[in-house]
N, C-alpha and C positions, 0 to 999 in steps of 0.2 A: 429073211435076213434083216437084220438092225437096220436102217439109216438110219443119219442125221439131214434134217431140212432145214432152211435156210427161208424162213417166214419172209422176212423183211429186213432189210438193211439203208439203215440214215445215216446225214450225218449234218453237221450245222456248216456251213460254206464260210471257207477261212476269214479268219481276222491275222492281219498286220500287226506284226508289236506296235502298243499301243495303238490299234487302233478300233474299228469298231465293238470290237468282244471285249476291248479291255476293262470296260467298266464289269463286268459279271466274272461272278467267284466262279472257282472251275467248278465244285461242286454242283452250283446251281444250274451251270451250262451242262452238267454230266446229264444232274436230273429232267433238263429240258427235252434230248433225244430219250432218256428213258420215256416219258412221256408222251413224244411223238410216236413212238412203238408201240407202246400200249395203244393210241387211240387208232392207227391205221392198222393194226391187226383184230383190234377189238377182242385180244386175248384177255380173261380176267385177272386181272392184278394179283390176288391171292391163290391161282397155277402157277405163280412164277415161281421156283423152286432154289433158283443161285441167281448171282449178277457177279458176274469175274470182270472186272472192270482192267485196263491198262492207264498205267502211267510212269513214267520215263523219274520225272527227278520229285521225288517224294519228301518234299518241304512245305513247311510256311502251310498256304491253304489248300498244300494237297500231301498234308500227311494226317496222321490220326486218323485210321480205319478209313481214308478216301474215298474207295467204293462204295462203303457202307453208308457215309457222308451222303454219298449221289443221293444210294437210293431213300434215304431221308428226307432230299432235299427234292425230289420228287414224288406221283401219286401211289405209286408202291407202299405196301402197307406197311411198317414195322416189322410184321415178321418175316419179310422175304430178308436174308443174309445176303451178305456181299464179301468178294475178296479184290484185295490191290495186288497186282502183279508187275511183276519188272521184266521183260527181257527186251530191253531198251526200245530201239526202233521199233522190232515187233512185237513189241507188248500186247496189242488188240487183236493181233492175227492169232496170237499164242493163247490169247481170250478165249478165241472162236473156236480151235483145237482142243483148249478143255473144255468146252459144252459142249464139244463133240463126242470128245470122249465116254463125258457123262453121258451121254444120252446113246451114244453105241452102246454101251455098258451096260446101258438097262437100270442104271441107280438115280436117274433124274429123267425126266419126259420134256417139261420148260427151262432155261437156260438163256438166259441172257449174256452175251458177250458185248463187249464195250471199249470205250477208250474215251480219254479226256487228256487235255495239256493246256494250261493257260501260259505259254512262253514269255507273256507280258510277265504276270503278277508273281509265278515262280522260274525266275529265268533258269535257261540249260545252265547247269553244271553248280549251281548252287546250291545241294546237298552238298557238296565237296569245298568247295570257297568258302562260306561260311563256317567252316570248319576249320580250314586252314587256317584263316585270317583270324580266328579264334586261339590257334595251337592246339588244335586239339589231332592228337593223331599224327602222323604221316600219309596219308591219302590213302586212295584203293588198292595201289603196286608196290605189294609186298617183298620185303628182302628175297625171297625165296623166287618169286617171278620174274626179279629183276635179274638174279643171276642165270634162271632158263633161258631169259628169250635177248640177254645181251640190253635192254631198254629202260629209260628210265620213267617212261610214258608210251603208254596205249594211245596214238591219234590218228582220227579217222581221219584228218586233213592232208596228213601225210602217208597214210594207207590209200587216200583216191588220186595221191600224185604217183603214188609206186605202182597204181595201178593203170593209172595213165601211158607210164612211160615203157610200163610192161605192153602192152596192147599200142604200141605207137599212138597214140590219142594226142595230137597237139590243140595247143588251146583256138585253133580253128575251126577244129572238127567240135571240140568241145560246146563252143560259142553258137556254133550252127544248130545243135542239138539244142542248145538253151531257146534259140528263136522257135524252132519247131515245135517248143515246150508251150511257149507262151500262146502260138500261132493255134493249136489244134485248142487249148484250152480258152481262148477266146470264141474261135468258130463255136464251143459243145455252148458255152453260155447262151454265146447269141443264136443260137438254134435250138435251145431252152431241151438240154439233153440231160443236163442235171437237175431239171424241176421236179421228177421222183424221187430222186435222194435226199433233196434237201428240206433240211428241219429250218421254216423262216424263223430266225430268232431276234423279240422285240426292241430296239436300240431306240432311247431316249435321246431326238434330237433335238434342236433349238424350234425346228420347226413341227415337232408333234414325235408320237411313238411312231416308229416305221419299221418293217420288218428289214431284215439281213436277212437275204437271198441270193447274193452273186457274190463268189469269192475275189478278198480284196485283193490278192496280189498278185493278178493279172495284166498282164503290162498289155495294153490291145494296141499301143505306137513302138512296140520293141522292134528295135534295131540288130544289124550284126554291130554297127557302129556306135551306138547306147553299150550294147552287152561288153564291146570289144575295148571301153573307153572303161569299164570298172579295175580299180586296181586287184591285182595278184594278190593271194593269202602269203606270198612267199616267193621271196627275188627268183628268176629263174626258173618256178612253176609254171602249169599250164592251169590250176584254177584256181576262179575269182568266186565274190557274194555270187555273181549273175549266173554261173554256168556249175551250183550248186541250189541245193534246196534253202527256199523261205524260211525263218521263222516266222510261225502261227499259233493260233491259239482255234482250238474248234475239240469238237466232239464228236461220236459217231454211237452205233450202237447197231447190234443183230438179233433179232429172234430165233434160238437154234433149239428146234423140237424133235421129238420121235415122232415112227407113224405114226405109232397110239394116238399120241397127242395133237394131231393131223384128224385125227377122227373124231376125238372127243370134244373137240373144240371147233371144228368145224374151219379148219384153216386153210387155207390157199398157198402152199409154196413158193415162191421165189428159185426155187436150186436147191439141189442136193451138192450134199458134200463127197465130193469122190474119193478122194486122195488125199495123205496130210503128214509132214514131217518135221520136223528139227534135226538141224545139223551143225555141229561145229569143226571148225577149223583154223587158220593161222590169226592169230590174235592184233599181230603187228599189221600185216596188208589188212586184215578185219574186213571189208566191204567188197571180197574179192566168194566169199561161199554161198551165194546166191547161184554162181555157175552149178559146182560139186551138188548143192542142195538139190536143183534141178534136174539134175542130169537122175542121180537116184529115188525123185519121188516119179520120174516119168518111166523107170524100170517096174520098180513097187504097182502102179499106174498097170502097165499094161499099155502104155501108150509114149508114141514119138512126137517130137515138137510139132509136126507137122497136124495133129489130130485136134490141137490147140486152137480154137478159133482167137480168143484174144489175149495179150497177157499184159498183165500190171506189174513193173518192175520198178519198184520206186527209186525217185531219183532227188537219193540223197545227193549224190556231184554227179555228174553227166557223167563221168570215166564208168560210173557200175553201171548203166544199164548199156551203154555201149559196148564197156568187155563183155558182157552177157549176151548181147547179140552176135558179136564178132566170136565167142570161142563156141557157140552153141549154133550157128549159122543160122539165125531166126530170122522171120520177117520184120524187117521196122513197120512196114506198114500193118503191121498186129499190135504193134507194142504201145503203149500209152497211150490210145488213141482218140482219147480227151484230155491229154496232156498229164503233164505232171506236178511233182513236187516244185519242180524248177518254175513253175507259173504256180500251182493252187496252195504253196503251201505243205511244210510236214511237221502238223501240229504232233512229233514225238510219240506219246502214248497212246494217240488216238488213228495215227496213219495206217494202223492194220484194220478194222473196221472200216477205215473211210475209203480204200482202195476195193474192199471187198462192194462194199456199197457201187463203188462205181461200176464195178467190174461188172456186179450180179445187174444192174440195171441196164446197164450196157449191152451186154449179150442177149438180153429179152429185146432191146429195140432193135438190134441188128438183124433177130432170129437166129442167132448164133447158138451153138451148143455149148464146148467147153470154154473155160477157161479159167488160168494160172496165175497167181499171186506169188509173189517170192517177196522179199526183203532183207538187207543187210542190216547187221543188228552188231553194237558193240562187244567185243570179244571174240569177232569171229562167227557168230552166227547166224544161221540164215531160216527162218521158216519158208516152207511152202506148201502153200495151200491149191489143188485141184477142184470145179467147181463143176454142176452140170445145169444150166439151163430149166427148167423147166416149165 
């Protein structure tokens, strides 16, 4: 029978707007995990067959063929192809699905899945504002969808208050969950848990080149009283900046082969890919089908939450991975358990490879078998990805 294997999974350890990564093109930071891949698999450059790359807002210096950009701007030779993909948040997860695909299929054997976002140099939502501000257009929400869904705006800010207040979530629980974020992603740095995932990437300081290895925005003195002093996105809300995800800027990147190509190449695994879906559903709560996603890749599966040893549930605002826990009855102490978005950052197009990375690395140090990937993604959708160990 086909699999899909899962070689190696990196990723570069977040940048702060403006901060350490903001000097480098995303392009170049694409090509830099591309290159960390090739050297720690020591696959040859010219078997690499696609490079499906994500990326979230596709302007300025990450439009014009992006992916293809990467692989330019990295040691991959010319003729390997590349594609940019959009399915927002999960753009790099949806990456790792299609070179799954390909490679169950039997029409590609190497496949590289990816993701990039420079949040710094092409800020969120600036495909859209620069356009506006220009007149050009009416935006993405068409006459036609505005009369469907009653809205005159798609927001996720107000889709993880709806979902807050659906799941009783008050900004207490919320704020608890943001410490616990910061608290377990400090512990994995300073217990050097992410030293296999991470790509050191070189930062020009005053005092010489130094690499970037520890993700910047990591609060390691966070408070309830820090978190609980940040103002509300909105009078009467329950969240704030603090007890939602970072802007970042980073990169990640996967090796997803056939057996064949396990044999011909002499490769070592990381995981197999077990299980994998897309699902859509309500567009207005939007961050709420990570649950429904679940619940029917773990049918598909063959398997119950409980068979799970860990899961990555990104956390775009604290309200999704909390509804996710509270309507699926999971374990917290499975869930995140190097913290999350809310501490490392979710650098947009690249956060589905960078949670896969953690995940797949994570479960080899634990000895752990499975584990689940989900994400909420604009429009209502969610992927989920099932992984095994190996």
């Amino acid at each position: 029978m086909a699999e899909a294997y899962i070689v190696d999974a990196v990723r570069t350890a977040g940048g702060r707007r403006n901060g350490k990564l903001a000097g480098w093109h995303p392009a170049d930071l694409a090509g830099e995990v591309l290159n960390s891949l090739l050297d720690r698999t020591g696959i040859d450059p010219d078997s690499v067959e696609d490079v499906i790359l994500g990326c979230v807002t596709q302007g300025g210096e990450q439009a014009f063929a992006f992916a293809r950009n990467a692989v330019l701007a990295s040691k991959l030779p010319q003729s390997v192809p590349a594609v940019t993909i959009d399915r927002q948040c999960g753009s790099s997860q949806q990456a790792v699905q299609f070179a799954a695909q390909a490679v169950l299929s039997g029409t590609q054997d190497v496949v590289i899945a990816a993701g990039a976002e420079s949040m710094t140099r092409v800020p969120m939502f600036s495909n859209m504002s620069l356009h506006q501000k220009a007149g050009l257009g009416m935006g993405p929400v068409s006459p036609r969808i505005k009369a469907r869904y009653g809205v005159e705006e798609f927001s996720q800010f107000k889709g993880a208050e709806m979902i807050a207040q659906k799941y009783g979530l008050d900004r207490a629980v919320l704020d608890g969950y943001a410490l616990e974020s910061h608290r377990r992603a400090a512990a994995a740095t300073l217990g050097g848990a992410f030293e296999h995932e991470i790509v050191p990437v070189p930062i020009t300081t005053p005092e010489g080149i130094v690499p970037h290895v520890h993700d910047e925005g990591i609060r390691y003195d966070a408070s309830l009283e820090s978190i609980g002093s940040v103002k509300l996105l909105q009078e009467g809300g329950v969240i704030s900046a603090a007890n939602a995800s970072q802007i970042c800027d980073g990169a990640s990147a996967a090796l997803i082969v056939s057996g064949r190509a396990l044999k011909t190449h002499h490769l070592t695994p990381l995981a197999r890919i077990h299980t994998f879906l897309v699902t859509g559903g309500d567009p207005v709560v939007m961050l709420e089908e990570p649950i429904s996603a679940t619940q029917r890749a773990l049918k598909r599966a063959g398997m119950t939450l409980d068979d799970i040893d860990l899961y990555e549930v990104n956390e775009a605002f604290a309200s999704v991975p909390l509804a996710w826990l509270q309507a699926l009855h999971a374990d917290p102490a499975r869930l995140n358990v190097n913290g999350g978005a809310i501490a490392l950052g979710h650098p947009l197009g690249a956060s589905g490879t960078k949670l896969l990375a953690t995940l797949a690395h994570a479960l080899r140090a634990r000895g752990k078998r499975y584990g689940l990937q989900t994400m909420c993604e604009g429009g209502g959708i969610a992927n989920v990805t099932i992984i095994e160990a190996l």
